[in-house]
C-alpha positions in Angstrom: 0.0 0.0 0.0 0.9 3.4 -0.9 1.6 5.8 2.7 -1.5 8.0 1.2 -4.3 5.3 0.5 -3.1 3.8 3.9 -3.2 6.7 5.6 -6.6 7.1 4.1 -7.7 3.4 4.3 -6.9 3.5 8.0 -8.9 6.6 8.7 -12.2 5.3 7.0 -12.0 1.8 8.6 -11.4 4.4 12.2 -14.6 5.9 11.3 -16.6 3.0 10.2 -15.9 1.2 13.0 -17.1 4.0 15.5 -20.3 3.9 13.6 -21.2 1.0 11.3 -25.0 2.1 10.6 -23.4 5.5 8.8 -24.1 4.9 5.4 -21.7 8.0 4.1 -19.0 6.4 6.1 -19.7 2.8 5.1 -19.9 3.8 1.5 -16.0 5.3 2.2 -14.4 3.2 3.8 -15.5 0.2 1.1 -14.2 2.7 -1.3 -11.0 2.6 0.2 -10.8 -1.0 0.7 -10.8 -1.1 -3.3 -7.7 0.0 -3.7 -5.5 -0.7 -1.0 -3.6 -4.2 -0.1 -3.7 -5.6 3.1 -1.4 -8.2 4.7 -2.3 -12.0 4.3 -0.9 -13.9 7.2 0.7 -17.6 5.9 1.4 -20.9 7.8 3.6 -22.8 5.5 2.5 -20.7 2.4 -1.2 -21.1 3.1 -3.7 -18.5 4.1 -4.0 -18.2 8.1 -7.7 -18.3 9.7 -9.6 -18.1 12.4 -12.0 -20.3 13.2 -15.1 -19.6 16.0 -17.6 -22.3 15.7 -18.8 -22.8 12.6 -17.5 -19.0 11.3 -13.8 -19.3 9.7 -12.5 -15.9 9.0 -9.2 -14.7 6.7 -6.6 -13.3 8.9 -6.0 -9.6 7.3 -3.7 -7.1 8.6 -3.2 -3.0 7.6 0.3 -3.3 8.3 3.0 -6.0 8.0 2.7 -8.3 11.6 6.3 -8.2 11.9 5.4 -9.5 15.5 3.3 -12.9 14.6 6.7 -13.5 12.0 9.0 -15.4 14.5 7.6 -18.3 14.5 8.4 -21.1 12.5 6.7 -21.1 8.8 4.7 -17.6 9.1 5.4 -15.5 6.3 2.7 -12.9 4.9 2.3 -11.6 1.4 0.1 -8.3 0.2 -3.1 -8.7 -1.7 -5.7 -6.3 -3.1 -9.1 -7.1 -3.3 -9.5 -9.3 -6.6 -6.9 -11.1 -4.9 -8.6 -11.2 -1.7 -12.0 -11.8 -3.0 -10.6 -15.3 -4.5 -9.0 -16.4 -1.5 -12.1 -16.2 0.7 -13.7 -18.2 -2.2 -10.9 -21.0 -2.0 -11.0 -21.1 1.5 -15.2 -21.1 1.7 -14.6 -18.4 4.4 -17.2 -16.3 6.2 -15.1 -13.0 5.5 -12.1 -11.1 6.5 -11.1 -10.1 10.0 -8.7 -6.7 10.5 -6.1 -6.5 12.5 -7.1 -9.6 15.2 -6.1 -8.1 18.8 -5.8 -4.8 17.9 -9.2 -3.3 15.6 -10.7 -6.8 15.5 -13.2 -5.5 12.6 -15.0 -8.2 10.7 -15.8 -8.0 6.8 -18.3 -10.4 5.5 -17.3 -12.5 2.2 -20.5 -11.0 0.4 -19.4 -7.4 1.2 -16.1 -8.0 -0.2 -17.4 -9.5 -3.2 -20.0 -6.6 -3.6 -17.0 -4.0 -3.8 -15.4 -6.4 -6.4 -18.4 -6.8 -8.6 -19.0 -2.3 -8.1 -15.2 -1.9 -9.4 -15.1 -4.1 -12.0 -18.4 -2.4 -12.9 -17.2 0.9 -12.5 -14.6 0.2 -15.6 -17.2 0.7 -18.0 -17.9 4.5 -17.9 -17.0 7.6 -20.4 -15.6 10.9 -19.7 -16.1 13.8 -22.6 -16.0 17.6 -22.3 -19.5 19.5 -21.8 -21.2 22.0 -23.1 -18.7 25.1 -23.4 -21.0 28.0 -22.2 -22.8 25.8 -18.9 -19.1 24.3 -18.1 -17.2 28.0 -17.8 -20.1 29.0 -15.4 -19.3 26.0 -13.3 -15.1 26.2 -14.3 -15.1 29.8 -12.4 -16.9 28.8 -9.4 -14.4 25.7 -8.7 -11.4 27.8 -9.3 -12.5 30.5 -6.9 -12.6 27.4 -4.7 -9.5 25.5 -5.7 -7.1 29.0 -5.7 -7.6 29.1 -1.8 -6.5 25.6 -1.3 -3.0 25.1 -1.8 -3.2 21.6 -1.6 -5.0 21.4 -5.1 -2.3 21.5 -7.9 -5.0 20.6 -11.0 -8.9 20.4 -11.3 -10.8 19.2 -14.7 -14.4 19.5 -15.3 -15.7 16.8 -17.6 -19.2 14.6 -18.0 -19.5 11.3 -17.3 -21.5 8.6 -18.6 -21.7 5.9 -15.7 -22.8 2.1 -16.7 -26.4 1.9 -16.9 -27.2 5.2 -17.4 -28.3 7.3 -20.4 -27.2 11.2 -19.9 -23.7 12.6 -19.0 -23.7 14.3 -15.3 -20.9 16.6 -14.6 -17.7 15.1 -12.6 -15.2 17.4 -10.9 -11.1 16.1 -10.9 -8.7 17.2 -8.5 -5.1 16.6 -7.9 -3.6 17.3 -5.1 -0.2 17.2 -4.1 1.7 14.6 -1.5 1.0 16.8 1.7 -2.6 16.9 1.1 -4.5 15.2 4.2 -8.0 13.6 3.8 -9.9 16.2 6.1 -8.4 18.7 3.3 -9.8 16.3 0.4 -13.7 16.2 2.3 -13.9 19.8 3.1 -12.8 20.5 -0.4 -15.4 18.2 -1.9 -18.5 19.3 0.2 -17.2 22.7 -0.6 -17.3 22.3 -4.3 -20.7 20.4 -4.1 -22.5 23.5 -2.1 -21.7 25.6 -4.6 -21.3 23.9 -7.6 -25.0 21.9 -6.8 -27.6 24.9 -7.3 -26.7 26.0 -10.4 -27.0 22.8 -12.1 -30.1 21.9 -14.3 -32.8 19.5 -12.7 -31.8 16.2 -13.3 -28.2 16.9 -13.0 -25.3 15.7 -10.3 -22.0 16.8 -9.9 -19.6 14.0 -8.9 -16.4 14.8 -7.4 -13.1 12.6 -7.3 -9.5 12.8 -7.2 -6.5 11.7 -10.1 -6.1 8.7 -8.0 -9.6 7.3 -9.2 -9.8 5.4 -12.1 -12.0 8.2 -13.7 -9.5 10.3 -12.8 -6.5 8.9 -14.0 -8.0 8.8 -17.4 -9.0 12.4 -17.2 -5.4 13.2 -16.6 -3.9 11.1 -19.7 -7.5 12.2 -21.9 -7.8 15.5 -21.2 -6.2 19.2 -20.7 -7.2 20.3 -17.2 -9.1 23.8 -16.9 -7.1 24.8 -13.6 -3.6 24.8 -12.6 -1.8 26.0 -9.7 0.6 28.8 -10.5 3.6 28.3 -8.5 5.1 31.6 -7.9 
């Protein structure tokens, strides 16, 4: 795992875990289990569980146990969630547990599966430029924004056609730059949503991601960004 989407990974499962009936915070920390890799514990090169009654649960871990690692034939190797998803169908296990003796968080298998199926889904969407005269309306409100957040080196303002759908909604891209935290990326978002939200037609949403997204890395390599930071 990268220090950011660990950093960020470990902050969502935080908040989840103080409040598992918060749908916002549920949605984000699943979103963060997508693409991070978590730490596989091994006995003799096979998968370590735990097993409580009839439940048997993958042994998952945000950082490397160095701890668990002295005994004989314990290794552990780093797996993201395709990865993931087929081990808990090899082993028939209920789901994943985090960090046993320390978070202790259980995932079900069919969670885990769900976020597999929703990313391998997410694939299949198109990004093109809007309408020039609605998009510089909405281009000078997110810069006003952007320019007084430091953190934010590039922003792009596209449409995007998500699977299933029939009409392009508008989808705000930011960059940020390594020293960004994720209370900076939130605030930033809800910012840009307030204001960006009541001047769109009815019918319309505004999505809002980062370059670290797969709609976002493809907005970078696709298109010119409308926003860059100045650096003097």
């Amino acid at each position: 795992m990268t220090e950011q989407k660990t950093t960020e990974f470990l902050a969502a499962l935080d908040d989840f875990v103080a409040d598992v009936t918060d749908q916002n915070k549920a949605l984000r920390f699943y979103t963060c289990l997508g693409n991070v890799k978590l730490y596989v514990l091994l006995e003799y090169g096979y998968p370590k569980v735990k097993i409580n009654g009839d439940k048997k649960e993958l042994l998952v871990y945000t950082s490397e146990p160095t701890e668990l690692l002295n005994a004989d034939g314990l290794s552990t190797v780093a797996l993201g969630l395709e990865r993931l998803a087929q081990e808990l169908k090899n082993l028939a296990a209920s789901g994943l547990l985090v960090d046993e003796a320390t978070r202790n968080v259980s995932i079900p298998a069919d969670n885990i599966f769900y976020v597999q199926a929703l990313q391998k889904k997410a694939t299949d969407f198109k990004l093109k430029t809007m309408p020039e005269q609605a998009t510089l309306t909405l281009e000078n409100v997110i810069r006003r924004i952007v320019k007084a957040i430091p953190e934010v080196t590039s922003a792009w303002l596209l449409g995007i056609l998500l699977p299933g759908k029939n009409a392009y909604q508008y989808m705000v891209i930011l960059e940020y730059d390594l020293t960004a935290i994720n209370e900076v990326k939130q605030t930033t978002a809800k910012q840009i949503a307030e204001n960006v939200t009541p001047l769109l037609a009815d019918g319309q949403e505004i999505f809002i991601g980062t370059t670290e997204e797969l709609a976002g890395k493809k907005a970078k390599q696709e298109f010119a960004p409308f926003y860059i930071k100045l650096n003097f």
